[in-house]
N, C-alpha and C positions, 0 to 999 in steps of 0.2 A: 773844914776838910771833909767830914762827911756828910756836908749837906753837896757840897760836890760832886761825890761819890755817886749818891744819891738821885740827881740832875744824869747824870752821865748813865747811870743804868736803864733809866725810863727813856733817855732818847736813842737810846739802843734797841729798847721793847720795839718802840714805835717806828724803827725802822723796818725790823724784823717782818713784824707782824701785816704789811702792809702788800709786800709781795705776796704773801700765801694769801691775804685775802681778795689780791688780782686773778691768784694761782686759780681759786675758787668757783669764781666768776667766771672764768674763763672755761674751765673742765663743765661747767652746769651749762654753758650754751653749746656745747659740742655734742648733745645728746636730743634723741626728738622727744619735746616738750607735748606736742599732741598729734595728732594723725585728721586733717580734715578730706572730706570725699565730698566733691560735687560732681553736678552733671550727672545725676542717679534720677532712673527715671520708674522703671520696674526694674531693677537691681537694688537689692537691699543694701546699705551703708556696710553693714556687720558682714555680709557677703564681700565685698570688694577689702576688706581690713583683713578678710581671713586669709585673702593670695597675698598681701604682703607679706615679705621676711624682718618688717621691720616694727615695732611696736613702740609707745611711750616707754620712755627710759630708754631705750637703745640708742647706740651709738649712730651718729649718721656714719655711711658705708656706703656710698659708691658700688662698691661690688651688689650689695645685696639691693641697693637702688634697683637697679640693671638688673637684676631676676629678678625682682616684683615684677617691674612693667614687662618683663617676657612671659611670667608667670599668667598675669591680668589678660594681656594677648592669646594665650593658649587655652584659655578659659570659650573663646568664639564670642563671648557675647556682647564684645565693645567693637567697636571702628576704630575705637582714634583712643589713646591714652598719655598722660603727660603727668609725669611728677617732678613736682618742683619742690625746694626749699623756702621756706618764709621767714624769717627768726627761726625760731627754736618748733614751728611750725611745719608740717611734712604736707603738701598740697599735692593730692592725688585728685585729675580732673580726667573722667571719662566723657566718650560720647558711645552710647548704646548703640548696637545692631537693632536696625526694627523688626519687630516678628512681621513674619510674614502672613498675611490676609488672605492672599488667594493663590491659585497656582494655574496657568493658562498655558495654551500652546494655541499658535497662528500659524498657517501657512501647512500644516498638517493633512493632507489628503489621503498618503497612501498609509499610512500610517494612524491606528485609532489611537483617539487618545488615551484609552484607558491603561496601551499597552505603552505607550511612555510614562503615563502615571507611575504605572507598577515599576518603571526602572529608575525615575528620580529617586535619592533620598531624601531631598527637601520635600515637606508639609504644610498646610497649613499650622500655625500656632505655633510653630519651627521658628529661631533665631535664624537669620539671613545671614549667611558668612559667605566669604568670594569664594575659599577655598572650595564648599561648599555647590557654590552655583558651575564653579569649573568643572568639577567632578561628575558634575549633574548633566553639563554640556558635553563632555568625554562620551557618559552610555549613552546619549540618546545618539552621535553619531555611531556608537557600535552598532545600537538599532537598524539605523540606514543600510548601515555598510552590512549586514548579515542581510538583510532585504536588496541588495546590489546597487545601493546607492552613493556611492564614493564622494558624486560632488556635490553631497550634500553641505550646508553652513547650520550652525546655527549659532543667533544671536540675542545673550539672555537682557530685558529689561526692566531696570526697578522703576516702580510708580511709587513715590512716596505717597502714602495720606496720614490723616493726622494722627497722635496720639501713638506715634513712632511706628507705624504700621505701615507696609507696604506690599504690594502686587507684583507676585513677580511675573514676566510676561516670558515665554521664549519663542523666538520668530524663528521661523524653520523656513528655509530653502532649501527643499527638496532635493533638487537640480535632475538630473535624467538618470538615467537604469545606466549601470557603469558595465558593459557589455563586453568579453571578450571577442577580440579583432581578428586575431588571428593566432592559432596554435602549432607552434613548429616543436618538430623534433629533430635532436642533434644525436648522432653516433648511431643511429637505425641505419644499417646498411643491407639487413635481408629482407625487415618490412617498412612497409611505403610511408609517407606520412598518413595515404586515405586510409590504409590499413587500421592503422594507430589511433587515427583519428576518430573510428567505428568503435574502438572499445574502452577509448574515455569517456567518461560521462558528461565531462562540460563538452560545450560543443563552441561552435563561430558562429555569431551573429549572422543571422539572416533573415529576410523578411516572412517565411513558415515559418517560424518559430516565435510568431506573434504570442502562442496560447499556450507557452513553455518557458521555465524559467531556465535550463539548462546552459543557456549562453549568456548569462549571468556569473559575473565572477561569484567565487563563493570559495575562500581558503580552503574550509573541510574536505567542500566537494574534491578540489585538487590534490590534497592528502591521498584520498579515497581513490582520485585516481593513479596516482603513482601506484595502489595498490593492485590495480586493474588493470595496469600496463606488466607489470610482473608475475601476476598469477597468467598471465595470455602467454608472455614467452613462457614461460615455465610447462603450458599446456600444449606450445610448441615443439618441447623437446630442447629448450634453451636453458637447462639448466644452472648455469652459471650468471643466468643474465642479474645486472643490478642497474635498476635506475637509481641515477645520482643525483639527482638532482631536479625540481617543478620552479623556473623561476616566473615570477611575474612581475612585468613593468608597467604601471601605470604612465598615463600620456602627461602632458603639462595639463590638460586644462580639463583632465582628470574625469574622462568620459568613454575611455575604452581600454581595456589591460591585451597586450602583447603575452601569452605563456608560453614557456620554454623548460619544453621536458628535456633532461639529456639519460641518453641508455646507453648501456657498455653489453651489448647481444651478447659475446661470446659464443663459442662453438655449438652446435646443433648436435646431442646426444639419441643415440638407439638405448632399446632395453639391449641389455645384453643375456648374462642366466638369469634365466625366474626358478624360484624355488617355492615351496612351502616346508616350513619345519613344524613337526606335532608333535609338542612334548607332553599329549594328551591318551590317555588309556582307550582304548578301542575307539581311534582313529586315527586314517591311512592317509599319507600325502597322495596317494592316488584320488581319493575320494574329492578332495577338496580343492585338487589343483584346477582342475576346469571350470570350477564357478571365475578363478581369474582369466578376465577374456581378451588380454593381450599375453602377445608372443615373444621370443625373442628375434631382432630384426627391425620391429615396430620402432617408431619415432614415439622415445619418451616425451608421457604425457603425463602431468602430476595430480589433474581429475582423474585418469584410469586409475593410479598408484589409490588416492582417497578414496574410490566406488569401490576399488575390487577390495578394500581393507574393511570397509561398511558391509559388502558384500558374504565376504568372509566370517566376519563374528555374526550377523546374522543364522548362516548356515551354520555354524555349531551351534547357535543357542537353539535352531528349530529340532536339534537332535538331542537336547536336554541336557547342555554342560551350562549352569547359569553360573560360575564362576569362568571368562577367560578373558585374553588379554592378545589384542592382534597388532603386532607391531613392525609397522616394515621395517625393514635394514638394505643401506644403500651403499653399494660400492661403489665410488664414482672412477672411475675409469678415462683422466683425460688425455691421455695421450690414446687409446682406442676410443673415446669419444663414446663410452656406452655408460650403461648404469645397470649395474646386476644388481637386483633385489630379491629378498629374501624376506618371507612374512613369516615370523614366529608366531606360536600358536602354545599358547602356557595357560597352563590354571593362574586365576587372576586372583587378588585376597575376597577373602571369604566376607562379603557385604550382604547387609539385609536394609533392606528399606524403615529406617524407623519411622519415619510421617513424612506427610507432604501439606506443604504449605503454598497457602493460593494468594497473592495479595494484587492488588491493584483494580481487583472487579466493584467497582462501585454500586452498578444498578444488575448485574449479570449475578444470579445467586452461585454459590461455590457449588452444588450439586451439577450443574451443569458442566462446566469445567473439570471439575474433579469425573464424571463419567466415560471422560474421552482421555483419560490417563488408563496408561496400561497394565498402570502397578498400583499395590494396594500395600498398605503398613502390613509391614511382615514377608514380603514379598523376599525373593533377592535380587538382587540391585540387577539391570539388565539394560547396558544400555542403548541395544536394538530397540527394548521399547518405551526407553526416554526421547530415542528419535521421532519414531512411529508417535507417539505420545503430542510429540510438541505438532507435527503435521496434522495431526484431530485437531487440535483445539484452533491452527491457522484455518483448517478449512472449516469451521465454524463460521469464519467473516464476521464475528463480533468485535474484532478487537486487530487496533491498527497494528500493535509488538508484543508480540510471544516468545517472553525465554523463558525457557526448563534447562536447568542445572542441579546437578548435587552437589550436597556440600557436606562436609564430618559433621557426623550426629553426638552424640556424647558417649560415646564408644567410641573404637578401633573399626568394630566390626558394624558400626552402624554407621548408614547417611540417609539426609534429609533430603527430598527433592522437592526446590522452590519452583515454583508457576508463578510466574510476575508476565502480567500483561495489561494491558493499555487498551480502555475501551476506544472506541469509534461509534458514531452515528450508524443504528443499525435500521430507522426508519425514514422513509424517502415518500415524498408528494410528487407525481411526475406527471408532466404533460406531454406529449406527443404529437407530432407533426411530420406526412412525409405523403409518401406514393408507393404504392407496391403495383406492379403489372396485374395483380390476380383480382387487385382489390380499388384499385384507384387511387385517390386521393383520402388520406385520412386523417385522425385527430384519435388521440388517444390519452385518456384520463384515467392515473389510477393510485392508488393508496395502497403503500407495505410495512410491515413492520415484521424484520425477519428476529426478532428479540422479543417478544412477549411479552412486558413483565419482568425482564430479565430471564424468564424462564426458557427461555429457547425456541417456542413456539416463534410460527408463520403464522402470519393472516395479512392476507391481501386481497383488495377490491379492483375493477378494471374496467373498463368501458370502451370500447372501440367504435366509433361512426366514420364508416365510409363508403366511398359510391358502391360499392356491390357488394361491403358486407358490415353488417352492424353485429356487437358481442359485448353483453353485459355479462360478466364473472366475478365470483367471491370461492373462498377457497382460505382452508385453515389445516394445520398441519403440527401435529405431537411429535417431534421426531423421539422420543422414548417413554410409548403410552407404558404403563402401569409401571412406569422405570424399569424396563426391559428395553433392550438391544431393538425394540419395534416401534416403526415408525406407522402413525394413524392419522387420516387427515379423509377432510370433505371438501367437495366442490359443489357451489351451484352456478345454472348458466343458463343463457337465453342469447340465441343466436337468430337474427335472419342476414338471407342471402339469396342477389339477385344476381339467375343463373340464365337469363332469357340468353343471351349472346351463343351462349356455347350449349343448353340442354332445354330451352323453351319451359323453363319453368323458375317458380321462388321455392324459399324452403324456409321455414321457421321449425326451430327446436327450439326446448326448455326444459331440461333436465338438471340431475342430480348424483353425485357419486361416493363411494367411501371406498376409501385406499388402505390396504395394510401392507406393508412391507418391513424386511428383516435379512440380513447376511446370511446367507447358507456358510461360507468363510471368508476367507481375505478376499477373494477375487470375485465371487459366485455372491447374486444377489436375486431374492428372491419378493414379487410383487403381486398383489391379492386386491380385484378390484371389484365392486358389484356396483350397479349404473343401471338409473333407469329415466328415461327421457320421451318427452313427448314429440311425433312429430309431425307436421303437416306440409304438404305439399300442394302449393296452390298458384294461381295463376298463370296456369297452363293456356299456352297459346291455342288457339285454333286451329291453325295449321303445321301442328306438333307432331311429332310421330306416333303412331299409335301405344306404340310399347311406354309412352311417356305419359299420354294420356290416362292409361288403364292404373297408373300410377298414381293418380291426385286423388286426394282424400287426408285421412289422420290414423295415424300408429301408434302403437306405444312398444318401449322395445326395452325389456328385461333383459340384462343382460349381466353375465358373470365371466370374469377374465381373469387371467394370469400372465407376467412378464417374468420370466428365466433371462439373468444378463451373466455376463461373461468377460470382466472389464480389465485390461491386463496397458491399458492405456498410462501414459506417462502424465498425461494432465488431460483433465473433464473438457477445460474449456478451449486449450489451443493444443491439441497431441501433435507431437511431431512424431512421436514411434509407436509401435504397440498394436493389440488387436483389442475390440469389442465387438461380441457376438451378443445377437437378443433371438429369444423365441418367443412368441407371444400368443395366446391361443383365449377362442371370444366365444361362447356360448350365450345364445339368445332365446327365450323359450320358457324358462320358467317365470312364468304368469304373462303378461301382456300379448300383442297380435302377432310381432314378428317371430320364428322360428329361423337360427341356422347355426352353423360351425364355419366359423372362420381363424385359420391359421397363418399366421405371416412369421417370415425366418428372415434377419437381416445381420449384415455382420461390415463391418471395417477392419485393413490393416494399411499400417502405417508405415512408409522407410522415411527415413532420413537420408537421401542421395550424399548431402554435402550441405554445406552451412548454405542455411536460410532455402535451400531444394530440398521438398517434402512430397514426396508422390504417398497419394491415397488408391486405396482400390476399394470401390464400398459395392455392395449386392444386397438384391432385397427379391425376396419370391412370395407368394399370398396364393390361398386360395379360400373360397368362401361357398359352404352349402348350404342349400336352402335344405330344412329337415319338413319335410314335406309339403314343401310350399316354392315358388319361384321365389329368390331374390332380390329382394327392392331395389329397384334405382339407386337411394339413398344409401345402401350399404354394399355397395359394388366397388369395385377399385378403376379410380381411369387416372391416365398416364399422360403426363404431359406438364411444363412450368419446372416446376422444383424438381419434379421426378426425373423428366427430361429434356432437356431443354435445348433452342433450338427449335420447340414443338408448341404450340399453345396450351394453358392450362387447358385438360383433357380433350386436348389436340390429338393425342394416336389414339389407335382401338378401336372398337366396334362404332359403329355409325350408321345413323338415317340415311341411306345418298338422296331420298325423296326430300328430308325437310334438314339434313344435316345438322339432326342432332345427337350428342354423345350420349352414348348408351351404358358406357362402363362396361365391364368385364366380372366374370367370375375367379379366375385368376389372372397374375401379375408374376412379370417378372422384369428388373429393370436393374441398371448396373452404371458403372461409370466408373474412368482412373484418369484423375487431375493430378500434375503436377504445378504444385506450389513454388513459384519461380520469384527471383528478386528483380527490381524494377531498376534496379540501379539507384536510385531514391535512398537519401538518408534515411536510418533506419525510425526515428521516431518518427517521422511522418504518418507512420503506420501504411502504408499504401503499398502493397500486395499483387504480382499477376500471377494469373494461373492458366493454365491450356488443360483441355479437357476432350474427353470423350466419351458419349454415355448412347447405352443400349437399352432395348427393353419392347416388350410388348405385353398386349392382355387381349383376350376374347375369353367364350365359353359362354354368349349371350343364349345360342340356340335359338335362332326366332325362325317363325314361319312366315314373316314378312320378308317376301321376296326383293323388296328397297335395302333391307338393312344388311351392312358387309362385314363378317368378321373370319377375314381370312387368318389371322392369327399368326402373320408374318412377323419376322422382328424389323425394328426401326434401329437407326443409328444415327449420331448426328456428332461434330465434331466443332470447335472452336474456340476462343481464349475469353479471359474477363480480368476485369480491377476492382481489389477492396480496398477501402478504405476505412478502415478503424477510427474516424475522427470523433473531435472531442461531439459533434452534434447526435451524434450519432451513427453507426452502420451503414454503409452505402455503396452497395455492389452492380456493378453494369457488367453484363455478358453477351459474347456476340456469337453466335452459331450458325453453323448454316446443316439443314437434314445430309445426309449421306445415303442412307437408305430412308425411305418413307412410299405409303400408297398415297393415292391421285388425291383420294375423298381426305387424308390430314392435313392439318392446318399448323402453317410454318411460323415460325415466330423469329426475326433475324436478332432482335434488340429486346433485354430483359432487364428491366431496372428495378431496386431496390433501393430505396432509402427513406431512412427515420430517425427519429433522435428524440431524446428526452434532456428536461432542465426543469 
């Protein structure tokens, strides 16, 4: 009985024992026994085990399966990943990204490569991923399309080579300039489309506008014009206007954009009251209302409202209030359709200039810059001449963006005023080709560098060959010698000129000059020059007049001068308003042969009739004495070409009737008033007419030759002309015919100019 018992316990052990140790076996294969990685080429083994979430001894998991290989994926440096189970085995099989070898661009003409280089983010020795190469094809079409190339393609290709390395190629088509077709405007019902179409900046394709990129679509540009369409009605008198909207549609086959601006004009407002308010100690709204030079009545303009506000703080600050604060206030009045405004005039907070900071001049030293600011640390803040300030350092022409802004200093009571500008190319190699009436045909070669050094210094070389006048020049220029407000500079020169046609003679000079000039103030400029030159007068005709003969020989002519200006001009190079007067007076005589006084008075003013009509009225009188000696041929004044025209260069004035040659004059006087008219022509075209009429005569020869005539009558002459501002160059044609002239002057119907540099 109990060996029974016995028997019966053990086959009960061994039933028991039998499941658990299935149990056993089973739980040990549900776990991962090792982790293998192949297909590792330059990835390290222990690199690809560190993205899995799974390790020997871990449970297999499906879940975390599935974020390994997402994990391994986000990593960039595989193509292709696969994990599988083996037994108790985890088989993680890659296939690597090959690095990339090279990086190329095909098909690339208008575009350099360096400048897509720079916008790729792939490299060489870079892992090659799609994402990658897609992102890389993305900017280089931004490239295109910011250069106005819409149908541009591109398409990226891998060159495998060995050792998992590959080239990446991208092929670029181009395709053509994605050109605006045509620009309409919706909801303008007071102006025109041509109106509109004048004061956007993009423009419609046209065949002038070959050497312009403005009919180029360009988003920004279009931004910039909405902004340009609304400050125009606003200078209208359209103060409620809102453009709503710049659409643009590209065509199917993505070669020309359709733009569509839409306006909402709204009503056309007058000023209605003007006031000034001065909450300022000794100053009258009497005083300071007439510097604003609109009325009530006037068709609001929101340029006058911003002049007469600039205008205004100005004029207090020239009366020594450096704290104030000029702020228009606007009533707008739409049911009377006016706008009463009101400039306040208050003490502003009490600011001092703590520093000024200059960044962005690379090769230009901060001395320079910093000299053409109007304020100085410690100053108070003024910001008439933060304006004034940033206008010096533009008309430098060093630098293509100039802003000046303050900004809070580390006080309440302080700020800082930044100068951040952007150099440009301030030296130029130029060659020249053209025809002038006076001079023939010519070629001109010359060398500038208006930057120094960065110091601000000129210096420039020149060379002129043409049929009747050759001119070799150098010329150097300190505009602040001893860092004073004074400008110093020299010139040297060598000039001949064949003058057989009009005065039976040549002339060669070669001389030399030093210049000093300085501000007397804001307007008032004052000029110091002493010049001494050699010169000769030679191959005189035979049959010359005698006054011309007695002439030939060699001079030398010491001379000391001065220029008094008077410059109230809106701009140097293209005035449309304003006046500039000059006096200029030339003394000859200390040291060399020639002796005299000569004085010349000239002056310009300028109206603005109406947009793009500019009438000038310019005058010019001279006169020149010999101090104890007759007055040379060479330093006599004759009239005619540039002076007057209609007339041949020194075509009016005294003359030989025997050998009809020009004799010049001892005084001059000569005058003209052209109006500056529009052609109807797009305005970038730059192409200009004018209609004209110009006065003037000279005598005072005094001869005892009976041949020679100097009645000293005036001349007139009347007629119109075309400039052209093109990119080659200046190129003006004039056609005149005399209205008053004597028998013995010589007429000129047709007067051409043109030259160009590149």
């Amino acid at each position: 009985m109990g060996v029974r018992i016995l028997w019966l316990v053990v086959l009960v052990a061994l039933v028991l024992v039998r499941p658990l140790d299935a149990f056993a076996q089973q739980g040990a294969s549900d776990t991962v026994g090792e982790v293998v990685v192949q297909g590792t080429q330059r990835v390290e083994r222990e690199t690809v085990r560190s993205y899995l979430l799974l390790q020997e001894g871990d449970p297999f998991d499906p879940r975390r399966i599935d974020q390994s290989l997402k994990s391994l994926f986000a990593t960039g440096l595989f193509a292709d990943v696969t994990i599988t189970r083996n037994g108790r085995a985890l088989v993680v099989n890659v296939v690597e990204n090959p690095v990339i070898n090279r990086i190329a661009f095909e098909g690339n003409k208008r575009v350099e490569e360096a400048t897509l280089l720079a916008e790729v983010s792939l490299r060489p020795r870079v892992v090659f991923t799609r994402t990658k190469v897609q992102n890389d094809v993305k900017r280089i079409l931004d490239v295109y399309r910011v250069n106005g190339r819409f149908a541009a393609t591109v398409e990226p290709k891998i060159i495998q080579l060995d050792q998992n390395r590959a080239d990446l190629v991208f092929e670029i088509d181009e395709g053509a300039l994605t050109k605006v077709e045509k620009i309409r405007f919706v909801g303008n019902k007071v102006m025109s489309d041509s109106d509109l179409r004048d004061v956007v900046k993009t423009k419609e394709a046209a065949f002038y506008r070959i050497l312009s990129n403005y009919d180029i679509y360009d988003p920004d540009r279009v931004t910039f014009d909405r902004e340009l369409l609304r400050r125009f009605y606003l200078k209208e008198g359209y103060a409620d206007v809102r453009v709503e909207s710049a659409v643009a549609e590209l065509t199917a086959d993505r070669t020309k954009f359709f733009l569509t601006f839409t306006v909402d004009e709204g009503p056309r407002y007058k000023f209605g009251n003007i006031d000034v308010a001065v909450g300022l100690r000794g100053l009258s709204r009497d005083d300071l209302l007439p510097t604003v030079k609109f009325s009530k009545g006037d068709w609001y303009n929101s340029d006058a409202v911003d002049a007469a506000q600039t205008k205004l703080a100005d004029e207090v600050g020239t009366r020594g209030y450096a704290f104030v604060e000029v702020r228009p206030r606007v009533n707008r009045n739409r049911e009377a359709q006016t706008v009463d405004l009101t400039y306040d005039i208050n003490e502003g907070p009490r600011v001092f200039v703590e520093r000024i900071d200059i960044s962005g001049n690379v090769r230009t030293i901060d001395k320079v810059i910093r000299r053409e600011v109007q304020l100085v640390e410690g100053d108070a803040f003024n910001a008439a001449k933060v304006r004034r300030s940033r206008q010096r350092i533009r008309d430098l022409d060093f630098f293509g963006k100039v802003d000046v802004q303050n900004v809070p200093g580390n006080a309440p009571d302080k700020s800082v005023v930044k100068v951040e500008v952007e150099e440009k190319s301030t030296g130029s190699l130029s060659l020249g080709v053209g025809y002038a009436t006076d001079q023939g045909p010519l070629l001109d070669v010359g060398v500038r560098e208006r930057n120094l050094l960065g110091r601000g210094q000129t210096l420039s070389a020149n060379a002129t060959i043409a049929g009747e006048r050759t001119q070799i020049s150098s010329s150097f220029t300190e505009p602040y010698f001893m860092d004073r407000e004074l400008s110093a500079g020299v010139d040297v020169f060598h000039t001949r000129s064949d003058l057989q046609s009009s005065r039976s003679y040549d002339t060669r000079e070669t001389g030399s000059a030093a210049r000093l000039g300085y501000q007397l103030s804001e307007y008032w400029r004052q000029n110091l020059k002493y010049g001494f030159r050699y010169r000769e007068i030679d191959n005189v005709r035979a049959g010359a007049s005698a006054l011309v003969r007695q002439q030939e020989g060699e001079r030398y002519v010491s001379e000391v001068g001065q220029v008094t200006t008077y410059d109230r001009r809106d701009s140097k190079i293209n005035p449309t308003e304003g006046f500039i007067g000059r006096v200029a007076n030339d003394v000859a005589g200390l040291g060399g042969t020639v002796h005299y006084l000569r004085t010349v008075l000239s002056a310009s003013q300028f109206y603005p009739l109406a947009p793009q009509y500019i009438l000038s009225i310019n005058g010019r009188t001279g006169y020149i004495l010999g101090l104890g000696e007759d007055v040379n041929i060479g330093d006599r004044f004759f009239l005619g070409g540039e002076t007057l025209r209609a007339f041949k260069s020194a075509g009016a004035g005294p003359r030989d009737l025997a050998t009809k040659d020009s004799l010049g004059g001892e005084w001059v006087y000569n005058g003209s008033v052209e109006l500056k008219v529009p052609l109807g022509l797009p305005e970038e075209l730059g192409i200009s007419g004018r209609l004209f009429t110009d006065f003037g005569s000279a005598g005072g020869v005094n001869p005892s030759n009976p041949t020679v005539s100097d009645s000293g009558a005036i001349r007139a002459s009347a007629g119109f002309g075309v400039g052209w501002a093109s990119p080659f160059g200046p190129i003006s044609i004039d056609i005149g015919v005399p209205i008053v002239k004597e028998d013995f002057d010589k007429a000129e119907l047709l007067r051409v100019n043109f030259g160009t540099r590149f």
